[in-house]
PDBQT receptor file of N, H, CA, C and O in Angstrom, charges set to zero:
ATOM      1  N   UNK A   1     204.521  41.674  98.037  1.00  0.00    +0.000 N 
ATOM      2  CA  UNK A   1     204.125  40.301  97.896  1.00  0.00    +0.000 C 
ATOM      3  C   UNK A   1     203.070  40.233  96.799  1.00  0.00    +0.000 C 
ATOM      4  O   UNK A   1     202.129  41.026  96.753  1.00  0.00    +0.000 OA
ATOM      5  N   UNK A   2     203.259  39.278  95.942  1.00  0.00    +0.000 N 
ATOM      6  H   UNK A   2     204.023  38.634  95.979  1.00  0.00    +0.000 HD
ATOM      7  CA  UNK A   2     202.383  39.101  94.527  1.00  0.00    +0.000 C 
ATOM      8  C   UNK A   2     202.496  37.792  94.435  1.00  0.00    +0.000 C 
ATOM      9  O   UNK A   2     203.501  37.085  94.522  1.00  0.00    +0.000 OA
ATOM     10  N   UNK A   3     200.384  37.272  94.088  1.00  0.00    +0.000 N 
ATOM     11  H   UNK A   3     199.568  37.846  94.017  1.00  0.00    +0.000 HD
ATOM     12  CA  UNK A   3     199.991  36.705  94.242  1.00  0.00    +0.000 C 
ATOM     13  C   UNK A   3     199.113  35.860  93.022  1.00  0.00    +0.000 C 
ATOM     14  O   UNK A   3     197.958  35.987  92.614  1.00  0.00    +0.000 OA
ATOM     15  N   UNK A   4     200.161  34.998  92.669  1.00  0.00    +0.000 N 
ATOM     16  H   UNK A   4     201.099  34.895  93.000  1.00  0.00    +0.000 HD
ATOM     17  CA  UNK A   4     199.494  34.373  90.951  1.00  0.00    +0.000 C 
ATOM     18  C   UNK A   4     198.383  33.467  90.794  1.00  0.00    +0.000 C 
ATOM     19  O   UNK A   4     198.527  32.258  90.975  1.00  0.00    +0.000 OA
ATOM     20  N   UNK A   5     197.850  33.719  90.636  1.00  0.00    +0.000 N 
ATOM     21  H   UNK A   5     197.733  34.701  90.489  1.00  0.00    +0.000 HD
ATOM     22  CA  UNK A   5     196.693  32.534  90.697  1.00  0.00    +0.000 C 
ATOM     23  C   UNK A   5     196.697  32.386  88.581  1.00  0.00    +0.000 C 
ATOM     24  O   UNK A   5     197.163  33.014  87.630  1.00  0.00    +0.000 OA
ATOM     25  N   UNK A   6     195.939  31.266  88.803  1.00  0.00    +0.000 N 
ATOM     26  H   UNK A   6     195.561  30.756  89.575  1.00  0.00    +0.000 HD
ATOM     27  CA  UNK A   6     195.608  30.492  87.821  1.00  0.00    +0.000 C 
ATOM     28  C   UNK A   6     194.442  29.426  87.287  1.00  0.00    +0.000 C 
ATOM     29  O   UNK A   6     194.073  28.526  88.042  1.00  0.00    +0.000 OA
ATOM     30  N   UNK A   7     193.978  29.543  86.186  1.00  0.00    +0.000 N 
ATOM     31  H   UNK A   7     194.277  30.274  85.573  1.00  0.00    +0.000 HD
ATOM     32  CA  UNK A   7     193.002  28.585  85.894  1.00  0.00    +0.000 C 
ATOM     33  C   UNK A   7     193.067  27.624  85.047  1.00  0.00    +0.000 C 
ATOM     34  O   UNK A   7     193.878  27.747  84.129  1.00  0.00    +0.000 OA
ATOM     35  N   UNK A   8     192.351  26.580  85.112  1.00  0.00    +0.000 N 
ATOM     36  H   UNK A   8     191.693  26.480  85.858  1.00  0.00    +0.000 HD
ATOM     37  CA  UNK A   8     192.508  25.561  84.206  1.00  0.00    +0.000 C 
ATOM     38  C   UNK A   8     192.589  25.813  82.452  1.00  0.00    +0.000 C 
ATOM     39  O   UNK A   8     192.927  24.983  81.608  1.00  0.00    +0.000 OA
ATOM     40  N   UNK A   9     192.281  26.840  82.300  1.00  0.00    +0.000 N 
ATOM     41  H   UNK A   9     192.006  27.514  82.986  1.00  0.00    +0.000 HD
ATOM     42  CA  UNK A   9     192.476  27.569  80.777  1.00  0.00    +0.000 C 
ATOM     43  C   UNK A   9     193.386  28.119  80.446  1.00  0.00    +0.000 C 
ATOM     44  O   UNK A   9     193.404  28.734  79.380  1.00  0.00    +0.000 OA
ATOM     45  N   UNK A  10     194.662  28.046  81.461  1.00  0.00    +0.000 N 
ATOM     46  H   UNK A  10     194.647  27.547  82.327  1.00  0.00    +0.000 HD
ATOM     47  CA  UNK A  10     196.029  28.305  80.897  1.00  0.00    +0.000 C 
ATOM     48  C   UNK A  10     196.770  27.292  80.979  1.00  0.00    +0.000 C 
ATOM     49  O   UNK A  10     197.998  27.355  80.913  1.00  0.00    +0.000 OA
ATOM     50  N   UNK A  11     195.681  25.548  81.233  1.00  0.00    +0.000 N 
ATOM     51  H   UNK A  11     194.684  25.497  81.286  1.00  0.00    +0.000 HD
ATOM     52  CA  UNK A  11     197.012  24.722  80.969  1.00  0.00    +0.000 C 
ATOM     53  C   UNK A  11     196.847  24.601  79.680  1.00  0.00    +0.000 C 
ATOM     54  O   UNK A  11     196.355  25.491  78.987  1.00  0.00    +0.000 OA
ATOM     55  N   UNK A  12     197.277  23.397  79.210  1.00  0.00    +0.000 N 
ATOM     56  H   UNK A  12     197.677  22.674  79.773  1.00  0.00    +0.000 HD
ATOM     57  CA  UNK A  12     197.620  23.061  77.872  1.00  0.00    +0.000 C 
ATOM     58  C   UNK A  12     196.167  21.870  77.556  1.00  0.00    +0.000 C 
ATOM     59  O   UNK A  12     195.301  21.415  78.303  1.00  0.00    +0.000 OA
ATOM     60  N   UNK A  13     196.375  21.750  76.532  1.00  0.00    +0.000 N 
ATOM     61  H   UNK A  13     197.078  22.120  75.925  1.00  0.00    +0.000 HD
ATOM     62  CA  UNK A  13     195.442  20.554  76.634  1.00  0.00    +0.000 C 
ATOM     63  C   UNK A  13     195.718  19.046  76.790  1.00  0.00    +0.000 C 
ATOM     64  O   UNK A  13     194.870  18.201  77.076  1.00  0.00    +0.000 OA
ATOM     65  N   UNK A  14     197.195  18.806  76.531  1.00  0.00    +0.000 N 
ATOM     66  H   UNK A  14     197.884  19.493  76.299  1.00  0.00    +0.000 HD
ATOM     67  CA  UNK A  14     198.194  17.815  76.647  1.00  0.00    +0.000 C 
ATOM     68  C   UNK A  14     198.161  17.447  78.276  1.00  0.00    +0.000 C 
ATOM     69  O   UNK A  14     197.841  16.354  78.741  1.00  0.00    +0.000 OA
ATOM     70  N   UNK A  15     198.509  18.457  78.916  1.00  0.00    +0.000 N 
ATOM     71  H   UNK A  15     198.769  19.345  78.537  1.00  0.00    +0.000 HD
ATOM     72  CA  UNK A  15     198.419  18.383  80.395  1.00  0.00    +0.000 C 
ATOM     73  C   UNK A  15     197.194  18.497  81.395  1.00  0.00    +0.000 C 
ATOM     74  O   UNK A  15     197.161  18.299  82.610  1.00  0.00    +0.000 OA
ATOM     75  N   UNK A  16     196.234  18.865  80.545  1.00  0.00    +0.000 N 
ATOM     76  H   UNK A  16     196.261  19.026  79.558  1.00  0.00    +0.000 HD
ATOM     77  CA  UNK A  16     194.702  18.372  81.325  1.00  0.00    +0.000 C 
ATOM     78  C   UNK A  16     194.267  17.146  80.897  1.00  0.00    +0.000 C 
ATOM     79  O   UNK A  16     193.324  16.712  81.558  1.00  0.00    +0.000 OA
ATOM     80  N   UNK A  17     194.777  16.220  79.709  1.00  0.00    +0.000 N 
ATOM     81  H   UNK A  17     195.543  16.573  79.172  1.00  0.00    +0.000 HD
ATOM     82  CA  UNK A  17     194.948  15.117  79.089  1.00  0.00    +0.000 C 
ATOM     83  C   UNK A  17     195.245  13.915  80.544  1.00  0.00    +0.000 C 
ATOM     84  O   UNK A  17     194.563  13.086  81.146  1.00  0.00    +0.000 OA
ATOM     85  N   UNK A  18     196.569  14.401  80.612  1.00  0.00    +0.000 N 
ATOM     86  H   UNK A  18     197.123  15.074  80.123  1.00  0.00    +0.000 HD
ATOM     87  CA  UNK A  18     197.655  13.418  81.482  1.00  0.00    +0.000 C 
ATOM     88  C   UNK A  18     196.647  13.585  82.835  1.00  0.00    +0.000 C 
ATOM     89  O   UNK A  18     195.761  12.849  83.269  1.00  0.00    +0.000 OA
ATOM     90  N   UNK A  19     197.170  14.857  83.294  1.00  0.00    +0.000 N 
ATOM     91  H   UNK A  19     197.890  15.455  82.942  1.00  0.00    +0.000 HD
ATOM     92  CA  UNK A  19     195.878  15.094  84.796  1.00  0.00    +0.000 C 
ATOM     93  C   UNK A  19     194.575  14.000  84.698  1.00  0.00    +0.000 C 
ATOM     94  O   UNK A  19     194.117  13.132  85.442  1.00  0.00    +0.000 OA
ATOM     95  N   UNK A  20     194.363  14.345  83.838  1.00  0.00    +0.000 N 
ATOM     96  H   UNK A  20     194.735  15.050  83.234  1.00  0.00    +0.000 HD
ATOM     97  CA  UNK A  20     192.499  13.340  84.014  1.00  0.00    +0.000 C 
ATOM     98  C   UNK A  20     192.667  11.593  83.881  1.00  0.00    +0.000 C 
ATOM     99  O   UNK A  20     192.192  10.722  84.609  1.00  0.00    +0.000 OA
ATOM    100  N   UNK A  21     193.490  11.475  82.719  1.00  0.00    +0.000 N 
ATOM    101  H   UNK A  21     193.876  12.183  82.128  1.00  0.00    +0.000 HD
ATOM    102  CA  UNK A  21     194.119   9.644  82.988  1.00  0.00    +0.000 C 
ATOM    103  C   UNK A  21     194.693   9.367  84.164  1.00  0.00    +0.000 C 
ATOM    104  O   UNK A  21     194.420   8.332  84.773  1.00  0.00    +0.000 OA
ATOM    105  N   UNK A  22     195.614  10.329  84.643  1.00  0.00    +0.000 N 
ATOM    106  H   UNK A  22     195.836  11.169  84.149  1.00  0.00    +0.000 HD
ATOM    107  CA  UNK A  22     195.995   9.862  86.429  1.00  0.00    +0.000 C 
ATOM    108  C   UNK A  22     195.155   9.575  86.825  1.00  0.00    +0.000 C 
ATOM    109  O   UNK A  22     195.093   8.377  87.101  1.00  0.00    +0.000 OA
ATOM    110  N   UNK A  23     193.765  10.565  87.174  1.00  0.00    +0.000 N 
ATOM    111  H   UNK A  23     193.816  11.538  86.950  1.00  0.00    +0.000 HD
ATOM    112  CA  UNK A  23     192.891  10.514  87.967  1.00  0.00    +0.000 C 
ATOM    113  C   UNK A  23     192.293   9.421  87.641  1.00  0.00    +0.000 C 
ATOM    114  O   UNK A  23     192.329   8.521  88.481  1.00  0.00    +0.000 OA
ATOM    115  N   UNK A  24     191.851   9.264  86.844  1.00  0.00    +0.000 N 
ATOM    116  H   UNK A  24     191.822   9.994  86.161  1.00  0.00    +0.000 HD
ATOM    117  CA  UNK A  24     191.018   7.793  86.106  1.00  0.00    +0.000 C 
ATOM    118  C   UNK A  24     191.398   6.726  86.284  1.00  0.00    +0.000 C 
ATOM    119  O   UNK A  24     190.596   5.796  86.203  1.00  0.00    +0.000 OA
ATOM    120  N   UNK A  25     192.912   6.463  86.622  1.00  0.00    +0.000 N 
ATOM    121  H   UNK A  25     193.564   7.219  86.688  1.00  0.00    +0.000 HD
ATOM    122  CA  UNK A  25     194.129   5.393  86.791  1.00  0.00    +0.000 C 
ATOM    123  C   UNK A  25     194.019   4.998  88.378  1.00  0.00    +0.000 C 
ATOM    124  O   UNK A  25     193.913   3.860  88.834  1.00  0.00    +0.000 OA
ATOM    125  N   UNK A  26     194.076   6.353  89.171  1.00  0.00    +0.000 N 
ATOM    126  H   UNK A  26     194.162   7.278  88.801  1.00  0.00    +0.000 HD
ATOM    127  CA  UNK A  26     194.089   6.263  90.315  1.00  0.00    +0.000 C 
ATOM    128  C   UNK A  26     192.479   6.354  91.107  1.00  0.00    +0.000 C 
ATOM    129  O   UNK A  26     192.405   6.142  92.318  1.00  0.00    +0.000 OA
ATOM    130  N   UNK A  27     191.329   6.662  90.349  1.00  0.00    +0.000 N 
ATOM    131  H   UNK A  27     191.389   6.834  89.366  1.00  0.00    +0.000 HD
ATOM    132  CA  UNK A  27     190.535   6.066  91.066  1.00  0.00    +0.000 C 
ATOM    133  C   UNK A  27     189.976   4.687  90.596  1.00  0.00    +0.000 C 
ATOM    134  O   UNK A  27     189.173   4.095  91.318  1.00  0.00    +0.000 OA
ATOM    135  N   UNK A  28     190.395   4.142  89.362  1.00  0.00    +0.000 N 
ATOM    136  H   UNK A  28     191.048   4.623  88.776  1.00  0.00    +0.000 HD
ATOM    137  CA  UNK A  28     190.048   2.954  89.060  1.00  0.00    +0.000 C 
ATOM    138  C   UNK A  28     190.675   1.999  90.367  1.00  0.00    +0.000 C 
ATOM    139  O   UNK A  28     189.895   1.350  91.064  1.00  0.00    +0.000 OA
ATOM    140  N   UNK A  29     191.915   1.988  90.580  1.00  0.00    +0.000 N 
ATOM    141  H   UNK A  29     192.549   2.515  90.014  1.00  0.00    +0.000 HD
ATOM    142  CA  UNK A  29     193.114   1.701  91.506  1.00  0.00    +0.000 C 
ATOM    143  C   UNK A  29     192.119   1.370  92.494  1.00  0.00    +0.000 C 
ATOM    144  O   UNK A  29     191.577   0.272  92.618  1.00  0.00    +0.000 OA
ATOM    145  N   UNK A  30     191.978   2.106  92.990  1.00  0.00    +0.000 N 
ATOM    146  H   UNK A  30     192.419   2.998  92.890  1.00  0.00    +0.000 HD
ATOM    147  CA  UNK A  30     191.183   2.158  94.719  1.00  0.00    +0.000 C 
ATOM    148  C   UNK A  30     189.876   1.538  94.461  1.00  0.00    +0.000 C 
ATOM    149  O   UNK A  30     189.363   0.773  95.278  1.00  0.00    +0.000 OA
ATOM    150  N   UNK A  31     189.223   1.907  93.135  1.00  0.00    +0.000 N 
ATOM    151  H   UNK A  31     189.640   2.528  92.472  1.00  0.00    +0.000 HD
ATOM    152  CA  UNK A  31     187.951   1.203  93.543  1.00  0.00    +0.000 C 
ATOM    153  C   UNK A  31     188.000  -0.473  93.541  1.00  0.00    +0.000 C 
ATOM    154  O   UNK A  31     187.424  -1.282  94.268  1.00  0.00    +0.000 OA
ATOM    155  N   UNK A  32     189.048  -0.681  92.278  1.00  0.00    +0.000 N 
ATOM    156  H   UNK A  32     189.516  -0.023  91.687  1.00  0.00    +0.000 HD
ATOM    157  CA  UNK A  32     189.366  -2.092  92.285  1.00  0.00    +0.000 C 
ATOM    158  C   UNK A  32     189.872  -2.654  93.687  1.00  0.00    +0.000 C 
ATOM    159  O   UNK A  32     189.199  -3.488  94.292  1.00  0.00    +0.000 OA
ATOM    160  N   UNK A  33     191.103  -2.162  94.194  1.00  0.00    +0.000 N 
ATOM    161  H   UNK A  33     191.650  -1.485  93.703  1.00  0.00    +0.000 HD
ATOM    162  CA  UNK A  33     191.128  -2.401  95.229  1.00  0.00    +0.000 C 
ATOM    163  C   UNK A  33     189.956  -2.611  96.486  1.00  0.00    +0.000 C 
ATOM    164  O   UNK A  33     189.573  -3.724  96.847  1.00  0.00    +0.000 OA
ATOM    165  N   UNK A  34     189.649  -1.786  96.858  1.00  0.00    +0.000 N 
ATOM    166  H   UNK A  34     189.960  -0.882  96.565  1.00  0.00    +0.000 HD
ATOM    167  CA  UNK A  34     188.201  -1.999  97.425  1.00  0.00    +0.000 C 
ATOM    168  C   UNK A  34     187.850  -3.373  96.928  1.00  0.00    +0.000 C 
ATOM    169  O   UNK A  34     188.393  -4.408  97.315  1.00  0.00    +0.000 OA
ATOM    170  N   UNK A  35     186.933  -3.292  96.071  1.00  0.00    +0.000 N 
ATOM    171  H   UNK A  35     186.492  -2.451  95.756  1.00  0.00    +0.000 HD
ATOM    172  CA  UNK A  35     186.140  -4.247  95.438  1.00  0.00    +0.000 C 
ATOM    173  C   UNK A  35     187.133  -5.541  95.502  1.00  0.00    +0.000 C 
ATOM    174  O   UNK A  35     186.290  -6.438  95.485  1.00  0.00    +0.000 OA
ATOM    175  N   UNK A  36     188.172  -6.080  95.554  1.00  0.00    +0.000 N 
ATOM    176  H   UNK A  36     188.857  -5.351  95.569  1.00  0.00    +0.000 HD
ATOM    177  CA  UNK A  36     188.638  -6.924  96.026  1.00  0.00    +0.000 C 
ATOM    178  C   UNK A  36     189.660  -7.494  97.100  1.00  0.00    +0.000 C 
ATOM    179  O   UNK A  36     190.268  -8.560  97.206  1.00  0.00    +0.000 OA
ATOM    180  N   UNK A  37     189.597  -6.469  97.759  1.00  0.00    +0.000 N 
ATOM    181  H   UNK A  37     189.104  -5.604  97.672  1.00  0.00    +0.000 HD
ATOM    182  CA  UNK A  37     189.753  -6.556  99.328  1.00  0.00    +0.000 C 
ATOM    183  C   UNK A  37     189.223  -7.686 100.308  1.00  0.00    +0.000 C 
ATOM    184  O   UNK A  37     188.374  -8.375  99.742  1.00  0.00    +0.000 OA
ATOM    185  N   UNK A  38     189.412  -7.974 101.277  1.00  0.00    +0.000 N 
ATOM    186  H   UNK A  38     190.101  -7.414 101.737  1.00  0.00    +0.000 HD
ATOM    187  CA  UNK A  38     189.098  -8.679 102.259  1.00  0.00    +0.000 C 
ATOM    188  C   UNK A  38     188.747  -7.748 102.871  1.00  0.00    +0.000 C 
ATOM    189  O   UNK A  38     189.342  -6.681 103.020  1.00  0.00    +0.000 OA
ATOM    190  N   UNK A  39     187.418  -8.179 103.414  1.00  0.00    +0.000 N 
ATOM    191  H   UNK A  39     186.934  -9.046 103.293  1.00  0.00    +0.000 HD
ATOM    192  CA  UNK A  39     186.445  -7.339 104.332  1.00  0.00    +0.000 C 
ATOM    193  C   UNK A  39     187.034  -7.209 105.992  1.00  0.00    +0.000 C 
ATOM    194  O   UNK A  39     186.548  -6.375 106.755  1.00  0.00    +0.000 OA
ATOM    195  N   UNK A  40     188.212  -8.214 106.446  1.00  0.00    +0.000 N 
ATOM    196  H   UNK A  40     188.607  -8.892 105.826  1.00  0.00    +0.000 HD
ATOM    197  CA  UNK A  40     188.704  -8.025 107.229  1.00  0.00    +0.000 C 
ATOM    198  C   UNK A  40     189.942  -7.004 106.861  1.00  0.00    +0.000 C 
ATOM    199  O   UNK A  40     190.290  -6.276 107.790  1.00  0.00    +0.000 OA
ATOM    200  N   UNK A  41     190.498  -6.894 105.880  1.00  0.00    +0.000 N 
ATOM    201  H   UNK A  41     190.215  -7.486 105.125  1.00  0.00    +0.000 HD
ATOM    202  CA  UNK A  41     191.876  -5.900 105.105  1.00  0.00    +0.000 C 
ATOM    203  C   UNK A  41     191.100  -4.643 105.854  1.00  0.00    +0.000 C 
ATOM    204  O   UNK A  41     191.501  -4.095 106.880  1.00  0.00    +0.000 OA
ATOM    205  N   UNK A  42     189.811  -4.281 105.061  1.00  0.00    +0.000 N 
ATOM    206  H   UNK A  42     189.485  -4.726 104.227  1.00  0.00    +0.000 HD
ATOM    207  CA  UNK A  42     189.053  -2.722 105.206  1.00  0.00    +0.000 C 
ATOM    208  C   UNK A  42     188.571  -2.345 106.357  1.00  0.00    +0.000 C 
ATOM    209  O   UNK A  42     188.673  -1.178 106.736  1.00  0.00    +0.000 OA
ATOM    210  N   UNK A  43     187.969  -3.302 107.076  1.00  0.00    +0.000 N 
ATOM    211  H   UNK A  43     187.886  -4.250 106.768  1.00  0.00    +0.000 HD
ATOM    212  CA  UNK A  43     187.750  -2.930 108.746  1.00  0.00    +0.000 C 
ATOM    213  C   UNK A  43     189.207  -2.548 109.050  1.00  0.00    +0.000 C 
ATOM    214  O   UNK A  43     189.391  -1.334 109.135  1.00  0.00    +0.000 OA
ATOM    215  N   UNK A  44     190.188  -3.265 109.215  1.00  0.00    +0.000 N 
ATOM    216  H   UNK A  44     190.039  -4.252 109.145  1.00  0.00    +0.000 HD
ATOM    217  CA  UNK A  44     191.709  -2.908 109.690  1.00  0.00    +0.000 C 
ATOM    218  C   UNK A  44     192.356  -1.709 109.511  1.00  0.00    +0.000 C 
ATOM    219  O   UNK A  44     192.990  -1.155 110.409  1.00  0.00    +0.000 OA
ATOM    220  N   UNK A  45     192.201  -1.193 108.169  1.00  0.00    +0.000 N 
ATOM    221  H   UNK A  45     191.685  -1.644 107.439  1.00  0.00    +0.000 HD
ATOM    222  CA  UNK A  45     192.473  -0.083 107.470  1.00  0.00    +0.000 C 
ATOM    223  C   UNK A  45     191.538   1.147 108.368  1.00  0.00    +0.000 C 
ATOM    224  O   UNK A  45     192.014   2.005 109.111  1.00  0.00    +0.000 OA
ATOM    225  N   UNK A  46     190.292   0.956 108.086  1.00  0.00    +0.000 N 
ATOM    226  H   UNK A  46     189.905   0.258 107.483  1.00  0.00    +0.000 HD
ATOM    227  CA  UNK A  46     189.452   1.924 108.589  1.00  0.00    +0.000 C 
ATOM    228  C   UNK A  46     189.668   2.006 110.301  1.00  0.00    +0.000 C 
ATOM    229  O   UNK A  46     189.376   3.009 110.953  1.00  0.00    +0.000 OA
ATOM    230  N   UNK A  47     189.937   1.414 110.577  1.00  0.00    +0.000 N 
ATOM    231  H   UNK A  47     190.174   0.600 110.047  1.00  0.00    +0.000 HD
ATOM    232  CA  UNK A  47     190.171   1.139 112.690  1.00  0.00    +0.000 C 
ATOM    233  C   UNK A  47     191.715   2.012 112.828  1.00  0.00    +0.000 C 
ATOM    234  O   UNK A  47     192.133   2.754 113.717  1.00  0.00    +0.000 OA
ATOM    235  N   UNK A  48     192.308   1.564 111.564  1.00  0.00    +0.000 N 
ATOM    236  H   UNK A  48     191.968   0.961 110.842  1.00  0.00    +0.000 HD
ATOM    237  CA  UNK A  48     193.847   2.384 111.828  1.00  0.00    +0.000 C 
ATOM    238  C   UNK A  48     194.020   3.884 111.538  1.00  0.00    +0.000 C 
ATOM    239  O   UNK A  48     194.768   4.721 112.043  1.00  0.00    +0.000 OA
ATOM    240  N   UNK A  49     192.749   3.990 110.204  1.00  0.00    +0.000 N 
ATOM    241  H   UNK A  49     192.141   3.310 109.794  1.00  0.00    +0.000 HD
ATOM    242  CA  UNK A  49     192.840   5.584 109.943  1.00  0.00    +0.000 C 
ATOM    243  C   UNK A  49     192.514   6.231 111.136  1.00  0.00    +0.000 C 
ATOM    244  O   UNK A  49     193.240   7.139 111.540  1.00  0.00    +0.000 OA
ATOM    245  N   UNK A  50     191.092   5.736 112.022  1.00  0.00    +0.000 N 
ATOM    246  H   UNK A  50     190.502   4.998 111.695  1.00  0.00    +0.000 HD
ATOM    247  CA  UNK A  50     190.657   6.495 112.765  1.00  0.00    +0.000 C 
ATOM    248  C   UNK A  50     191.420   6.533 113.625  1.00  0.00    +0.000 C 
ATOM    249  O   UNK A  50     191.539   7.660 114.106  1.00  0.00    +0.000 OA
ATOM    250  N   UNK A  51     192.329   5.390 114.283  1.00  0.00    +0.000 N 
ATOM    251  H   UNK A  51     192.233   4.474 113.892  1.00  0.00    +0.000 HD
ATOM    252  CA  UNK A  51     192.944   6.025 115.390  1.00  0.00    +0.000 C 
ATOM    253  C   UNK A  51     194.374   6.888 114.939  1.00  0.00    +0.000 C 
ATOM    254  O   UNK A  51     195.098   7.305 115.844  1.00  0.00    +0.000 OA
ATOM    255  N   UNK A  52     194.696   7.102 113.687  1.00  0.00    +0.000 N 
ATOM    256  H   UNK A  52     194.109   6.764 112.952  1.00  0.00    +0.000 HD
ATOM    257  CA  UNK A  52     195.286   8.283 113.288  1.00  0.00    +0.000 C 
ATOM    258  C   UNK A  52     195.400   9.344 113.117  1.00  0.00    +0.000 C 
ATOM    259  O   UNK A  52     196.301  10.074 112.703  1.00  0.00    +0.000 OA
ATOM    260  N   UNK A  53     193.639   9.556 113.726  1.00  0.00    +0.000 N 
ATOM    261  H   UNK A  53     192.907   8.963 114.062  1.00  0.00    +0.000 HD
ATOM    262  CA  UNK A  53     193.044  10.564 113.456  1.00  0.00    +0.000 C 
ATOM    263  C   UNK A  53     192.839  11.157 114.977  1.00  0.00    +0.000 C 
ATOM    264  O   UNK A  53     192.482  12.325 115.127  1.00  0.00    +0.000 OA
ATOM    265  N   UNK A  54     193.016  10.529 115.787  1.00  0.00    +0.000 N 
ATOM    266  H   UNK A  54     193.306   9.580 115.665  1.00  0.00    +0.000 HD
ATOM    267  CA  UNK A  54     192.806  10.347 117.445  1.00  0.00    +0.000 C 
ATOM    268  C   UNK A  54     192.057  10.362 117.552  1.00  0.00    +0.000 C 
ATOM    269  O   UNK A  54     191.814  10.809 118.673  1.00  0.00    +0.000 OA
ATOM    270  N   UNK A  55     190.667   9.959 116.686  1.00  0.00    +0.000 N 
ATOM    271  H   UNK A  55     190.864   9.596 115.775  1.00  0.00    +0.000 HD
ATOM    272  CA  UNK A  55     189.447   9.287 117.142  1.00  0.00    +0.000 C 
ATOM    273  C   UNK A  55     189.051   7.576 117.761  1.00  0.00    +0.000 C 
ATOM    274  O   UNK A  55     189.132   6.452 117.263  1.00  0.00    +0.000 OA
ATOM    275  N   UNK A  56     188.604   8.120 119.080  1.00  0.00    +0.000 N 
ATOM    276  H   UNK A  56     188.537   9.033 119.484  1.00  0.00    +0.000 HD
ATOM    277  CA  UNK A  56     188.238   6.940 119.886  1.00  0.00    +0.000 C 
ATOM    278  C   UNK A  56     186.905   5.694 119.412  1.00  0.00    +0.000 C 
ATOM    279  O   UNK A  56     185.714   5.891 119.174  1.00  0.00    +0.000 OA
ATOM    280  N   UNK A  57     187.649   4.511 119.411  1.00  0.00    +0.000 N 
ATOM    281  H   UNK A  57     188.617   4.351 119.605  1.00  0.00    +0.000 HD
ATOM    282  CA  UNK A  57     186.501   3.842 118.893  1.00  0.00    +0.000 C 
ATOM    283  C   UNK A  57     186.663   2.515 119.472  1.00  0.00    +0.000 C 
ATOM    284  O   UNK A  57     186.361   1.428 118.979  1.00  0.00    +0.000 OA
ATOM    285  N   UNK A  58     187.182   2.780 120.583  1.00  0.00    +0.000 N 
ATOM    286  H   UNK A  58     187.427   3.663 120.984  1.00  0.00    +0.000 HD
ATOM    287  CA  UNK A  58     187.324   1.744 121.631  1.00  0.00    +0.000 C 
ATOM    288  C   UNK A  58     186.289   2.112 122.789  1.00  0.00    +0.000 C 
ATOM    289  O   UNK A  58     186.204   1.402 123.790  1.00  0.00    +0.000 OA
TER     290      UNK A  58
């Protein structure tokens, strides 16, 4: 059994490019979201994660 590991200095620079605009794309995404959410949307959300989580909050 052989075991490859890897570091960010064997991608490309094209593809640590793309990687970091996702990220930038996708946390812009959420924060916007957030930020214009209904404060009742995010309580709902947050009440559903937790009981997904089988944490009691009843």
């Amino acid at each position: 059994m052989s075991i490859r590991t890897g570091t960010v200095a064997d991608l490309s620079a094209s593809t640590r490019l793309a990687v970091g605009i996702a990220a930038l794309f996708t946390g812009a995404f959420l924060i916007w979201g957030v930020g214009f959410a209904h404060s009742e949307a995010l309580h709902d959300t947050a009440h559903d994660v937790r009981h997904s989580y089988g944490f009691p909050c009843h």
